[in-house]
C-alpha positions, 0 to 999 in steps of 0.5 A, spaced: 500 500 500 501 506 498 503 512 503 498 516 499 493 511 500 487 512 504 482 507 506 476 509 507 470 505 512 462 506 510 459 507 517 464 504 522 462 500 528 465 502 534 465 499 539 468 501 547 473 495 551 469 490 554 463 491 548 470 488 544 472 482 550 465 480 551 465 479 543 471 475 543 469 471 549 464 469 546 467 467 539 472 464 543 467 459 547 464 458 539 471 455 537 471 451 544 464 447 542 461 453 547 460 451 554 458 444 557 451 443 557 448 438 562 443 436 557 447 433 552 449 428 557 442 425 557 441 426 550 446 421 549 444 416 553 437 417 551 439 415 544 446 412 543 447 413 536 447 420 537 454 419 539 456 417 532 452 423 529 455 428 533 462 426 532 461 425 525 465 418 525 465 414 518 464 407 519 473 405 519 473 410 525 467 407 529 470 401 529 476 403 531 472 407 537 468 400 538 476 396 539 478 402 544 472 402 549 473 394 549 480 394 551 479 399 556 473 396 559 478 390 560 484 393 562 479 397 567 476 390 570 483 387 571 485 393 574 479 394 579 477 387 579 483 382 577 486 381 585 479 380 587 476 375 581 483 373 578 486 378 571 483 373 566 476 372 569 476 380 570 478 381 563 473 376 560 468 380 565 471 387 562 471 385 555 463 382 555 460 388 558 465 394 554 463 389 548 456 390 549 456 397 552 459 398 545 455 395 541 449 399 543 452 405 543 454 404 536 451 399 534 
């Protein structure tokens, strides 16, 4: 740009400090996926599917969500459960039950 060169605004906003911070508070809050809602929770556990949808998962990444939900639930069972019913009992239990929680939310 030129020195000589003017930029001229048609009707400039103008807006005081704390008009401009709430402004950015709120964008910020947009780009973060907005503030928790308690509501969503519930709405996930009324309808399971939701969680695909919401995550915008294709079928490969469902999988691979599905695999990681089980591993977990059987690594979590032995953890909590494998002194008292054995690791291998505690991670078949695990397993089953994450296999099944996974299977309704994912279908």
């Amino acid at each position: 740009m030129d020195k000589d060169e003017v930029i001229r605004i048609d009707n400039p906003e103008v807006l005081s400090p704390e008009q401009r911070i709430t402004e950015l508070q709120t964008q910020l809050e947009e780009l973060r996926g907005g503030k928790f809602n308690s509501n969503t929770l519930v709405e996930l556990i009324k309808n399971p599917q939701a969680i695909r949808q919401k995550f915008n998962l294709d079928d490969r990444q469902t999988r691979n969500v599905k695999a990681l939900l089980v591993a977990g639930g059987a690594g979590a069972s032995v953890k909590y459960l494998g002194d008292s019913i054995g690791d291998e009992l505690a991670a078949v239990g695990g397993a089953l039950l994450s296999a099944y929680i996974a299977r309704k939310i994912f279908g």
